[in-house]
N, C-alpha and C positions, 0 to 999 in steps of 0.2 A: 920427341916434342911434336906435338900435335899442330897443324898450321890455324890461324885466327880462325874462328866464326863467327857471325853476330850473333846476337840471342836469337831473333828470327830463325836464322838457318838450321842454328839444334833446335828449334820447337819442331819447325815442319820435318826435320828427319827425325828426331823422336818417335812424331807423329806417326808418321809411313811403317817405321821399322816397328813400333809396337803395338798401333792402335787402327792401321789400316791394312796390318800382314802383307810389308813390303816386299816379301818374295813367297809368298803364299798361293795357295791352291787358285783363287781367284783370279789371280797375274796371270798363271799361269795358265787356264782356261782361255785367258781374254786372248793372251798370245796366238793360241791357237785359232782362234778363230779369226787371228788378224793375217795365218798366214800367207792368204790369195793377196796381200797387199804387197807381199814381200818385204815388205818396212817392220814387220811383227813387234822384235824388239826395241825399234827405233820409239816406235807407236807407244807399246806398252810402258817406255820408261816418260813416254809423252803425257801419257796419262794418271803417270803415279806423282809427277811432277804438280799435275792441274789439281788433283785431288787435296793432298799433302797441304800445298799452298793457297787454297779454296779456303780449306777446311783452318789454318792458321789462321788467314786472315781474315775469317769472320770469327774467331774466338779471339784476336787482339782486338779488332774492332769493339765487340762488346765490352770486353774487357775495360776499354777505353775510355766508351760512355759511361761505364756502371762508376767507374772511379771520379770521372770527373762530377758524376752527380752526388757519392756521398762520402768518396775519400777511405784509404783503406786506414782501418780493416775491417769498417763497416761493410764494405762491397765484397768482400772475401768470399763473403757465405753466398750469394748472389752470382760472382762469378761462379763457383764452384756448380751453382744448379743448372748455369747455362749451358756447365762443360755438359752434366748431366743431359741436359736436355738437345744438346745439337751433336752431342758424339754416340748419347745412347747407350753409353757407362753405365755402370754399378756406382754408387756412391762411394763407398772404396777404391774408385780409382781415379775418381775426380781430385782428390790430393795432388797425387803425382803428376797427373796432366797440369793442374793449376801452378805446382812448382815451377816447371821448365813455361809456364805461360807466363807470370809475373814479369818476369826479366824482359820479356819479350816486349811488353805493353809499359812497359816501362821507357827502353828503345824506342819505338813509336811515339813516344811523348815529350824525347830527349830532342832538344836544337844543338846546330853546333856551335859551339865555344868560340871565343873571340880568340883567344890561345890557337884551338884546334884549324879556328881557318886562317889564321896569320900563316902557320905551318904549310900547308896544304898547297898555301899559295904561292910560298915561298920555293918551294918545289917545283911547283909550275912553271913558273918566271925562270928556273935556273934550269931544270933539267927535262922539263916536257911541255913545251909551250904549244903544245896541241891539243886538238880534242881526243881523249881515248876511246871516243864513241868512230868518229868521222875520219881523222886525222886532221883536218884543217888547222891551218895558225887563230889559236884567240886572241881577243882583242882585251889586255887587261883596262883597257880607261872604254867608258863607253858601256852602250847597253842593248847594242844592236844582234842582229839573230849569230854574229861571230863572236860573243861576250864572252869575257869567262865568266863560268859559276861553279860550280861547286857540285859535283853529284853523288848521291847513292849509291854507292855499288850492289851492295843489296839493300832494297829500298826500306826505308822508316818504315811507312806504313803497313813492312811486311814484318818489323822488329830488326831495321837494320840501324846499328848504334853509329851514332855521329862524332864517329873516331878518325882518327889519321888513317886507321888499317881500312875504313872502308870509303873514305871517299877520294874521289879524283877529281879532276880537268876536265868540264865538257864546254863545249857550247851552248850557249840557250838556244837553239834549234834545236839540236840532239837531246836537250835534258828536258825540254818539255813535250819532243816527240815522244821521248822513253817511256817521261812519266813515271808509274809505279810498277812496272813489269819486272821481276825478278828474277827469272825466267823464259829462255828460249821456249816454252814450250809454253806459253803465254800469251805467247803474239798470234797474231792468226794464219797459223801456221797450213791449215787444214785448207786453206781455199788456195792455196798458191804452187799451180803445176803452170809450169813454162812451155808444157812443150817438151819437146828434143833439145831444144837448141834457143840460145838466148841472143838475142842478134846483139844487144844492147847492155851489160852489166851495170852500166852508169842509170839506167831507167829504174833498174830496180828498186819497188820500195822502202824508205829508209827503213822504215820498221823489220822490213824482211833482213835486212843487214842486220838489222844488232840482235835477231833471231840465229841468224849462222855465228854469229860473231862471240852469243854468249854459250852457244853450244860446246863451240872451241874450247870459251874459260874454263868451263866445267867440267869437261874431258879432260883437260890440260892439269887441272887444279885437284881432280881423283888421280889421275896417273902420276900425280909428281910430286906431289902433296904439299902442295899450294893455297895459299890460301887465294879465293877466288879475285881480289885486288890483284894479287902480286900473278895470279893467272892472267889476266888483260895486260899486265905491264909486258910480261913474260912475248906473250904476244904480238908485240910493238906496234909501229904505228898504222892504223887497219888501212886498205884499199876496197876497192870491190870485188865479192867471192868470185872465185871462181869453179868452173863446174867441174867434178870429180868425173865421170865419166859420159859419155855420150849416147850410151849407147841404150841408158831408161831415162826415162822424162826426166825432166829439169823438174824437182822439187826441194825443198829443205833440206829434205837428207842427200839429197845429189848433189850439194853448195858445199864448198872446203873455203874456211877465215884464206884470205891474203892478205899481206903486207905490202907497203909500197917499199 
């Protein structure tokens, strides 16, 4: 039994695995030449990540618009030329790509349920009255930056479905730092070297946190097969990273998820 995905997540791995030659001669090149970084791998999976998820959400985007202006299945043929035209396909495979896109742009378009967030919240209140971003206590009455709301685990706008399986507990400071990043390797990950030595964990930027934090999930969620919710639960209530080793600069890859 295979663990949840949203539509989003099989688009953009689709995507990768058959239309960007996820582990192909290119990767492989790029690798090499990352390897004075000594991050190579870390890098390369950084970058198949940015591509993958680029490249999704500008074909739900379109997708989005093209349906809200003439409603399918008029938009079909329309979508299909834009797959043509921004992937660079053979008309022949714009089928298949549009298959696993549909669902997806469909997600994106989906609110959640009166049902699904009664559920959600109900959970909340009884078994994780924190934020799975921050860990801080929410505030269910109120609408202050410790509110509860509601968030994406993998986001809408990337075709993340507004189901029980993908949404949690944040707080609205976390859930509108977050945003639509659905991915660790999303955040700006590339400008942030510490140094050796962090005098301070607690200064760190939030954003940098929920970069080590979703790296965690996703590691956690391949090695154990997970689906990537039940990887953050899996992971409990977060603290601030702490650093793997000392002895190369403090960077993203040098941060390990902690627990309080």
């Amino acid at each position: 039994m295979h663990a949840y995905e949203t539509n989003g997540q099989y688009l953009a791995r689709y995507l990768l695995d058959h239309h960007l030659d996820g582990r192909g001669q290119q990767w492989n090149s790029l690798g090499s030449a990352l390897l004075v970084s000594n991050r190579s791998d870390d890098w390369v999976e950084a970058f198949q990540e940015m591509v993958s998820l680029q490249l999704a959400r500008r074909l739900i985007l379109a997708g989005d618009k093209l349906i809200e202006r003439h409603d399918l299945p008029a938009a079909e043929k329309e979508i299909k030329q834009v797959i043509i035209d921004t992937m660079m396909v053979h008309y022949t495979l714009a089928g298949d790509v549009y298959e696993r896109l549909l669902p997806a742009i469909h997600s994106a378009r989906q609110r959640i349920s009166n049902s699904v967030r009664q559920s959600v919240t109900a959970l909340a209140r009884r078994e994780m009255p924190y934020c799975y971003l921050c860990g801080t206590p929410m505030a269910f009455i109120g609408d202050g930056h410790d509110a509860f709301t509601l968030d994406h685990v993998w986001p809408r706008a990337y075709g993340g479905n507004s189901v029980f399986d993908n949404l949690l507990g944040a707080c609205r400071s976390c859930n509108e730092a977050k945003a639509s990043e659905p991915s660790w390797a999303m955040y700006p990950i590339q400008s942030y070297v510490a140094g050796f030595e962090v005098q301070d964990l607690e200064d760190m930027p939030k954003v940098m946190r929920f970069a080590v934090q979703a790296r965690a999930a996703k590691q956690l969620a391949q090695r154990e097969g997970h689906s990537l919710r039940d990887a953050y639960l899996r992971l409990g209530r977060p603290s601030h990273p702490a650093v793997v080793s000392g002895a190369t600069a403090v960077d993203l890859f040098n941060l390990e998820f902690n627990v309080r």
